[in-house]
PDB file of N, CA, C and O in Angstrom:
ATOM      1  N   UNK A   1     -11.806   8.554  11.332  1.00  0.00           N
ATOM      2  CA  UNK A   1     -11.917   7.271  11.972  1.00  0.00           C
ATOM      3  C   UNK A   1     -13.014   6.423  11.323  1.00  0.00           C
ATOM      4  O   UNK A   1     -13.031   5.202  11.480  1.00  0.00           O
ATOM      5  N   UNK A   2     -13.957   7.089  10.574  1.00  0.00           N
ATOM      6  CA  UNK A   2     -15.165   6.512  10.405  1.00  0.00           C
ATOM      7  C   UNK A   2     -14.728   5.385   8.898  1.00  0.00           C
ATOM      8  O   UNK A   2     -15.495   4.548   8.422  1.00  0.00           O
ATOM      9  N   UNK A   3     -13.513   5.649   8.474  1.00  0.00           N
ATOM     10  CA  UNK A   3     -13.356   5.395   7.277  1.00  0.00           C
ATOM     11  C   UNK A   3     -11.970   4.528   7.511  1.00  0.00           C
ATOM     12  O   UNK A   3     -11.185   4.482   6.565  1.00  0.00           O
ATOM     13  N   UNK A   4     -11.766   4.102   8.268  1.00  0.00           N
ATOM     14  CA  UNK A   4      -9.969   3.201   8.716  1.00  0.00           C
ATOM     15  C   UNK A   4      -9.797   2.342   8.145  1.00  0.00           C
ATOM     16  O   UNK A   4      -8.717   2.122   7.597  1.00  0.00           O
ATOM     17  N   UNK A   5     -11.121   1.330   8.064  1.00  0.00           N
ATOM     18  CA  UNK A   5     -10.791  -0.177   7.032  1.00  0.00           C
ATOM     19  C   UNK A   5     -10.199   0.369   5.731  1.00  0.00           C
ATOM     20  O   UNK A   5      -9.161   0.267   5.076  1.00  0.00           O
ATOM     21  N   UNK A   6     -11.596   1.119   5.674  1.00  0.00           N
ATOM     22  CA  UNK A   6     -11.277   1.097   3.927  1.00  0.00           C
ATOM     23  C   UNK A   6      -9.880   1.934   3.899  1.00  0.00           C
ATOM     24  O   UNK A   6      -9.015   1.340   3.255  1.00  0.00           O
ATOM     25  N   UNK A   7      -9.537   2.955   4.352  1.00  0.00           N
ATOM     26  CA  UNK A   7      -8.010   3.566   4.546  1.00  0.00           C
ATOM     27  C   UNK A   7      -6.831   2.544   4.223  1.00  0.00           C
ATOM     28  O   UNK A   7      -6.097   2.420   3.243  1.00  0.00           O
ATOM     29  N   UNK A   8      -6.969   1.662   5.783  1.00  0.00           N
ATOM     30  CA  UNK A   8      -5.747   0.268   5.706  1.00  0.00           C
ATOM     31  C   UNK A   8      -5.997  -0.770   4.330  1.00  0.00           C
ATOM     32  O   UNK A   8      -5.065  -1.437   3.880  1.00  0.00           O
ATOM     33  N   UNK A   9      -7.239  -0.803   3.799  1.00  0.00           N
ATOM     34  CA  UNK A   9      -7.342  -1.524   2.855  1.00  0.00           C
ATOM     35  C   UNK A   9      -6.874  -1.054   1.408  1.00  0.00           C
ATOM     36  O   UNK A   9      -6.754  -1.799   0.436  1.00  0.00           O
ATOM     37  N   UNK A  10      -6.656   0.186   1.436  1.00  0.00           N
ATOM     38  CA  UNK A  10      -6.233   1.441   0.230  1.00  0.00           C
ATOM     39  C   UNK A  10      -4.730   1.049   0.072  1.00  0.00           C
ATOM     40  O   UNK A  10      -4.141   0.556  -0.890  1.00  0.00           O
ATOM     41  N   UNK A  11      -4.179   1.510   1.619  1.00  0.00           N
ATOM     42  CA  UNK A  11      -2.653   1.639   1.796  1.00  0.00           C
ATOM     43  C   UNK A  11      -1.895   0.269   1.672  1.00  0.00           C
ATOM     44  O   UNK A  11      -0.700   0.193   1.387  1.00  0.00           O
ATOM     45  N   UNK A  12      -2.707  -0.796   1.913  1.00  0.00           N
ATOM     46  CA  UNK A  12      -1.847  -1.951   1.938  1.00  0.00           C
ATOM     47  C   UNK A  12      -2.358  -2.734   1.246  1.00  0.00           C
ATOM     48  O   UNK A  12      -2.130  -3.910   1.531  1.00  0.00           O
ATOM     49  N   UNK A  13      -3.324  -2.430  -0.033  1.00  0.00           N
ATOM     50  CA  UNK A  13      -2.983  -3.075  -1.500  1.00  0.00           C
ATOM     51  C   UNK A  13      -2.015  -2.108  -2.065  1.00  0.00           C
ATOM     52  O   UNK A  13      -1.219  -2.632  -2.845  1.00  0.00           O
ATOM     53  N   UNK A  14      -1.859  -0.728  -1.864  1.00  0.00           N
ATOM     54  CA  UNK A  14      -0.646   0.033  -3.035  1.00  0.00           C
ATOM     55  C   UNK A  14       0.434  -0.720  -2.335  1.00  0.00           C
ATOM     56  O   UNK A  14       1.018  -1.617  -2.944  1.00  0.00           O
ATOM     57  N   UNK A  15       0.744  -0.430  -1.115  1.00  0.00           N
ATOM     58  CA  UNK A  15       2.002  -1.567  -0.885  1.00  0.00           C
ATOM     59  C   UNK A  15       2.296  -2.812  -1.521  1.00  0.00           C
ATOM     60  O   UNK A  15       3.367  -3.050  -2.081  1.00  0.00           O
ATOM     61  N   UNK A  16       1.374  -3.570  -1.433  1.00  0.00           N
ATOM     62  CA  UNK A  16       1.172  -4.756  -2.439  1.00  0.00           C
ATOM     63  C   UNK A  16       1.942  -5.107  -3.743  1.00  0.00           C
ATOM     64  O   UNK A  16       2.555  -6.032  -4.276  1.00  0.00           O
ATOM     65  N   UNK A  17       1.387  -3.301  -4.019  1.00  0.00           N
ATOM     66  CA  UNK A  17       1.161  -3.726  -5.691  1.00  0.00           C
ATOM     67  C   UNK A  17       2.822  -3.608  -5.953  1.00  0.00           C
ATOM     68  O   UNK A  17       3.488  -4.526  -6.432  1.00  0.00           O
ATOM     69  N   UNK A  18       3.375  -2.264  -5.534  1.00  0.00           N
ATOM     70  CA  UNK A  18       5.055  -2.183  -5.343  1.00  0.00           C
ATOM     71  C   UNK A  18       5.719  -3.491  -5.070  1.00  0.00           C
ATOM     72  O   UNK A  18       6.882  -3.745  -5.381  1.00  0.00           O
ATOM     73  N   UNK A  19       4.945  -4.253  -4.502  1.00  0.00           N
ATOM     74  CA  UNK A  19       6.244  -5.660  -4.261  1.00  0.00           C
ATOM     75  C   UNK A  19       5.616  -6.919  -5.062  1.00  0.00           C
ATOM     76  O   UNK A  19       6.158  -8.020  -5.158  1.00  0.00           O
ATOM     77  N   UNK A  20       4.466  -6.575  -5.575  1.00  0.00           N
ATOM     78  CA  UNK A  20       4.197  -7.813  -6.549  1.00  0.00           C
ATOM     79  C   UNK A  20       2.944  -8.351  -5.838  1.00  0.00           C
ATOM     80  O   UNK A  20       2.133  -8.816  -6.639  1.00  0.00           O
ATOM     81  N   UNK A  21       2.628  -8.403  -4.757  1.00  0.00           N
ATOM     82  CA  UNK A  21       1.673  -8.860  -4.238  1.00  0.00           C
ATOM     83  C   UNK A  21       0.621  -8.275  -4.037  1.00  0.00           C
ATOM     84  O   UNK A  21       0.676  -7.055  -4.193  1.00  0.00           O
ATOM     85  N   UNK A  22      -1.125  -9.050  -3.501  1.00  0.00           N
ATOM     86  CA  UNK A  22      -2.355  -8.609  -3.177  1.00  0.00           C
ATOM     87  C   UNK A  22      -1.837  -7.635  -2.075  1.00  0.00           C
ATOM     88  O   UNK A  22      -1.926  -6.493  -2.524  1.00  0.00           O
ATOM     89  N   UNK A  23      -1.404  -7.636  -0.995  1.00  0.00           N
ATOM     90  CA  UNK A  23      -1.449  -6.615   0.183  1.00  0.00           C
ATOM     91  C   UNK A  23       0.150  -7.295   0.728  1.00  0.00           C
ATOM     92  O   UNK A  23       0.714  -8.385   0.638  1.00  0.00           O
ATOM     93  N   UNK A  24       0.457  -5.948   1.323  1.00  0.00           N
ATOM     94  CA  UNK A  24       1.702  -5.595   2.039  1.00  0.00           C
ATOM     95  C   UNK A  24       1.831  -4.874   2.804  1.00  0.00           C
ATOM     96  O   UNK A  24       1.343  -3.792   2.477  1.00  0.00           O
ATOM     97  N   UNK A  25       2.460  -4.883   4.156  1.00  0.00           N
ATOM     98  CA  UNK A  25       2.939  -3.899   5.349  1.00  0.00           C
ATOM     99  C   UNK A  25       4.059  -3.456   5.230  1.00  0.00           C
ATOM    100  O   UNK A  25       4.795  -4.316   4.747  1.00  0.00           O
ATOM    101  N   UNK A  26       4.838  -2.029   5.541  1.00  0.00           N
ATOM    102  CA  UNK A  26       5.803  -1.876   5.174  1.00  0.00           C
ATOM    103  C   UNK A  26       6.435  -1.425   6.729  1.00  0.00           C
ATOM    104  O   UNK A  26       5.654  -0.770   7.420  1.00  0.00           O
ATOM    105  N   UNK A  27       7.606  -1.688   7.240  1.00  0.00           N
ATOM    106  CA  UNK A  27       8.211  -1.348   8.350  1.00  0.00           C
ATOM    107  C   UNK A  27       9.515  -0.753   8.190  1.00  0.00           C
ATOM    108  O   UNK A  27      10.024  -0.839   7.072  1.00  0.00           O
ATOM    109  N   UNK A  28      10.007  -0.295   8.906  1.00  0.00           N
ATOM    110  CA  UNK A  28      11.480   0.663   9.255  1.00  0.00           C
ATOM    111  C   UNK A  28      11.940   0.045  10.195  1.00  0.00           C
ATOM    112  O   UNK A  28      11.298  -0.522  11.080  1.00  0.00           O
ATOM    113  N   UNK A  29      13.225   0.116  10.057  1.00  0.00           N
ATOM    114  CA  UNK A  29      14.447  -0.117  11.132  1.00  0.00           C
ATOM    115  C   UNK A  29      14.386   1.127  11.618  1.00  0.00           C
ATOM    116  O   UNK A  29      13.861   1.937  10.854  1.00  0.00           O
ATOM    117  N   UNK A  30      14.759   1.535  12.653  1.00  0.00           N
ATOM    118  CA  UNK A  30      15.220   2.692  13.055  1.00  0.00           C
ATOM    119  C   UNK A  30      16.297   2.717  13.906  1.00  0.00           C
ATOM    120  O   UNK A  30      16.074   2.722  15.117  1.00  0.00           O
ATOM    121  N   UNK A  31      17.766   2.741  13.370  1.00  0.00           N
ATOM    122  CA  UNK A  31      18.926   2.531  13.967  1.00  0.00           C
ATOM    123  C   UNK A  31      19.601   3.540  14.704  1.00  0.00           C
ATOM    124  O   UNK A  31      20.832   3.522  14.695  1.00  0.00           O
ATOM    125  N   UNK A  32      19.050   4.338  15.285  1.00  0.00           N
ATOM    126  CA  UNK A  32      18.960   4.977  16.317  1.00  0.00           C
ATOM    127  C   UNK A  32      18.929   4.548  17.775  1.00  0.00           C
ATOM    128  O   UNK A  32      19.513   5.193  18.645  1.00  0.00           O
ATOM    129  N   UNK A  33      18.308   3.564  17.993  1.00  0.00           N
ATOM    130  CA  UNK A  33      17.933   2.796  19.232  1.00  0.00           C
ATOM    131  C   UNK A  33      19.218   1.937  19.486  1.00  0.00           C
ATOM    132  O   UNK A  33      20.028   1.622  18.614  1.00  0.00           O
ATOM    133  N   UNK A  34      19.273   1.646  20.652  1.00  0.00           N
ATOM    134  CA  UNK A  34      20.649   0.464  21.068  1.00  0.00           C
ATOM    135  C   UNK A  34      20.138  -0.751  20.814  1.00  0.00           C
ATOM    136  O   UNK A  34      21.009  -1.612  20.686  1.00  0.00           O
ATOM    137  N   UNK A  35      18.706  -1.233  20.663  1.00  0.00           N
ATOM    138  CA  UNK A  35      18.910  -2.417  20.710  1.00  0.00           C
ATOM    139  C   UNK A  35      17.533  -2.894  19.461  1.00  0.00           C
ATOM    140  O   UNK A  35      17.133  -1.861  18.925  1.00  0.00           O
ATOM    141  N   UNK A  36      16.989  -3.808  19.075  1.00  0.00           N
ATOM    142  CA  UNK A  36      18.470  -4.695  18.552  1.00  0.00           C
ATOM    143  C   UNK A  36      19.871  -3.994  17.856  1.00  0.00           C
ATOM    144  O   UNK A  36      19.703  -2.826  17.506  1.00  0.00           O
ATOM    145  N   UNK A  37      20.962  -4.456  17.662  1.00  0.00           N
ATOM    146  CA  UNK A  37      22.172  -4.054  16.982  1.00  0.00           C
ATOM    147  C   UNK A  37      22.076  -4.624  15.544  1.00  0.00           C
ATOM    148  O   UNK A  37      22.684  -4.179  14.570  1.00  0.00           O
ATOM    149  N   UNK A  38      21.182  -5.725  15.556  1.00  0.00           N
ATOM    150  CA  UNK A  38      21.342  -6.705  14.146  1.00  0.00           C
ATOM    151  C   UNK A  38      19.682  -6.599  13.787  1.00  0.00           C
ATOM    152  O   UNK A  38      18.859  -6.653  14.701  1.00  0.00           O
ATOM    153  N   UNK A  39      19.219  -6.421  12.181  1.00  0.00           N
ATOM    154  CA  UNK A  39      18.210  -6.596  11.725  1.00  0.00           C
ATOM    155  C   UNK A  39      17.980  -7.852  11.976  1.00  0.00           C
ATOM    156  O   UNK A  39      18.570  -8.799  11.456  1.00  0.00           O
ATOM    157  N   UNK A  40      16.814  -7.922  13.060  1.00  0.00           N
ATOM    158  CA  UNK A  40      16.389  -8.944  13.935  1.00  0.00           C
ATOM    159  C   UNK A  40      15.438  -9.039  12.755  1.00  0.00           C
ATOM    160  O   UNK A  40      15.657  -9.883  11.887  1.00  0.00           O
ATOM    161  N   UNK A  41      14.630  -8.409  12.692  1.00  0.00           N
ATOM    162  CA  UNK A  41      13.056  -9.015  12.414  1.00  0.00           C
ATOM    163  C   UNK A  41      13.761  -9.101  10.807  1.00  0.00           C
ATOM    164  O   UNK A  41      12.606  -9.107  10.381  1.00  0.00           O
ATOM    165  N   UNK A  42      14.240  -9.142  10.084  1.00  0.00           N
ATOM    166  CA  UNK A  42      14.472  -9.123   8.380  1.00  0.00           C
ATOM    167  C   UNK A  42      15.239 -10.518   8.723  1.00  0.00           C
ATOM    168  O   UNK A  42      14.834 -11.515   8.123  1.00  0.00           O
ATOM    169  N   UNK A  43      16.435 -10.682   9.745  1.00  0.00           N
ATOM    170  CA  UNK A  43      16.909 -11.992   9.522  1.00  0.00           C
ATOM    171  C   UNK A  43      15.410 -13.027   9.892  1.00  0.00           C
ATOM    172  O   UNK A  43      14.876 -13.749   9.051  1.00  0.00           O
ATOM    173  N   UNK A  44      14.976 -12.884  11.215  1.00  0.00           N
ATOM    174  CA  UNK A  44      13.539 -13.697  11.519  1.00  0.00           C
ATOM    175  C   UNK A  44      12.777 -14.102  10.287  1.00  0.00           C
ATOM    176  O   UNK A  44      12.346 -15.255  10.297  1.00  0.00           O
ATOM    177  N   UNK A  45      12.551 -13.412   9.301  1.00  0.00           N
ATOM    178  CA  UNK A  45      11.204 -13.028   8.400  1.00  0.00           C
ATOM    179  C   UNK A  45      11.737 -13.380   6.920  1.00  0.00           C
ATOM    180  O   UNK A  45      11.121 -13.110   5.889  1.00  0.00           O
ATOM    181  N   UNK A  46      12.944 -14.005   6.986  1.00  0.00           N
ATOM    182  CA  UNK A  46      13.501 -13.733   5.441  1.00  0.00           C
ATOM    183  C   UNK A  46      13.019 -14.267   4.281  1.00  0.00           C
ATOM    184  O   UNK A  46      13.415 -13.947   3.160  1.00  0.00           O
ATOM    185  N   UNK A  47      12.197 -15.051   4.516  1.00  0.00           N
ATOM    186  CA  UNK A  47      11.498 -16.008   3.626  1.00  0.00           C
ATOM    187  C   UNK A  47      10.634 -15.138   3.217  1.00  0.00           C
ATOM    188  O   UNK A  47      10.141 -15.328   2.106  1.00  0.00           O
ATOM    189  N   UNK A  48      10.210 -13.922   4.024  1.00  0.00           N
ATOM    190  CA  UNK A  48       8.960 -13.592   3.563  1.00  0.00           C
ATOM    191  C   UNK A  48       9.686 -11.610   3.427  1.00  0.00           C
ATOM    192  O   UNK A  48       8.977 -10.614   3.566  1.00  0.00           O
ATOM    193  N   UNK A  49      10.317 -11.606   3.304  1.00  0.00           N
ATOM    194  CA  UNK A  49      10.663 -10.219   3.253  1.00  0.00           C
ATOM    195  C   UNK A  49      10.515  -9.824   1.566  1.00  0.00           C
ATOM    196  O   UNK A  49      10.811 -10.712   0.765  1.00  0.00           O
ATOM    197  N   UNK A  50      10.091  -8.588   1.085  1.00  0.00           N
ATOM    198  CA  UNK A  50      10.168  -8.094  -0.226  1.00  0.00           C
ATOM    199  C   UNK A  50      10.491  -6.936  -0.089  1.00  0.00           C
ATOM    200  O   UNK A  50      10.037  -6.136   0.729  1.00  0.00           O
ATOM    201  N   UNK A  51      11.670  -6.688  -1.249  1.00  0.00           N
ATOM    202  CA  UNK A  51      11.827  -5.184  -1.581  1.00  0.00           C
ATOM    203  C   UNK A  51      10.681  -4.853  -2.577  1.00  0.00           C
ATOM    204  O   UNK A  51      10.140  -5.760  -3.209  1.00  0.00           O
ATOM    205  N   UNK A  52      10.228  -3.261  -2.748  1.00  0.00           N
ATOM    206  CA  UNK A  52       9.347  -2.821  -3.455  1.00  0.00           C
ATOM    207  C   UNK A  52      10.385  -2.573  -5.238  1.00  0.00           C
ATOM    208  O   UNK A  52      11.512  -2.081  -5.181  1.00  0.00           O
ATOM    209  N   UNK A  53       9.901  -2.903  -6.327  1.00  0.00           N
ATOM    210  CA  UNK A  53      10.413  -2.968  -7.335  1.00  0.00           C
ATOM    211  C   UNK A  53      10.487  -1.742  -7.890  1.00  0.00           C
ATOM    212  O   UNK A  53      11.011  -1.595  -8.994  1.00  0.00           O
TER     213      UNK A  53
END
């Protein structure tokens, strides 16, 4: 715990670097669940969505 920034700051420049950018979050669908039925948050976000290269 003593070390979390710097952790999240590790993990989400390598994310980053995979999609071209300074920092990145990476999320899952998990289509398992009933609801949403439709990639809500990717249609919401599309402007800003990146695949990792």
């Amino acid at each position: 715990m003593d070390d979390y920034i710097v952790t999240m700051e590790e993990w989400t420049r390598s994310r980053g670097r995979l999609c071209g950018v300074e920092w990145a979050e990476g999320f899952r669908q998990y289509e398992g669940h009933g609801y949403p039925r439709t990639p809500l948050l990717q249609e919401l976000l599309a402007d800003h969505v990146r695949v990792p290269v």
